[in-house]
C-alpha positions, 0 to 999 in steps of 0.5 A: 356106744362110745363116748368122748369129749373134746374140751377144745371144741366143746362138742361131744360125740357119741357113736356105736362101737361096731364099724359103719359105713356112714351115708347121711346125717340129720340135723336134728336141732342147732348143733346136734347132727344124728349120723345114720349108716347105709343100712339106715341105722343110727350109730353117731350124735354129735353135740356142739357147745355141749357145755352150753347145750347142758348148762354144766361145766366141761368138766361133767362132759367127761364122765355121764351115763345116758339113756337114749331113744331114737324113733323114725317114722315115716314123716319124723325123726325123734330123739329123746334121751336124759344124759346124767352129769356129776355136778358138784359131786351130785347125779342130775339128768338133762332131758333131751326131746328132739324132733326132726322132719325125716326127708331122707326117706329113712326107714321107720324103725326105733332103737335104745342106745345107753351107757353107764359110767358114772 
């Protein structure tokens, strides 16, 4: 996955490398939208006040690792991931478990999206 941060919004954006047709997203908390592809693939999130969402400084939004899960079934949607920040020159993981309702009749199917940089 591809990974950037805009300072000047705070919001941070995630999303697979290889090109998409997007078809919907999921708002799968306040401020984090999970996008899905025509195949119904997940391949973007999207992390609004992330330095708040966090509880770190923008500057740790530059650089992390993350690890992440995304499990649909019938009736849900469930992100879990642990995103690993530099805070004061020290690793520390921020869990994330959302839950969502799957009313967009999305296939069941689960993914593992990760990348290392830190």
């Amino acid at each position: 996955m591809i990974s950037k941060y805009d300072a000047n919004t705070d919001a941070l954006f995630l999303k697979i490398k290889k090109p998409y047709f997007y078809k919907e997203s999921v708002e799968l908390a306040n401020n984090i939208m999970l996008d899905f592809s025509e195949d119904d693939v997940p391949v973007a999130l999207e992390i609004l006040d992330a330095s708040k969402y966090f509880h770190v400084k923008p500057f740790s939004l530059r650089n992390f690792n993350f690890e992440m899960t995304i499990d649909v079934k019938k009736d849900t949607i469930h992100l879990e991931a642990v995103f690993m920040f530099l805070v004061h020159q020290k690793k520390e993981n921020r869990p994330v478990d959302l839950l969502a309702v799957n009313d967009m009749n999305i296939p069941a199917m689960q993914t593992n999206y990760e990348a290392v940089s830190v």
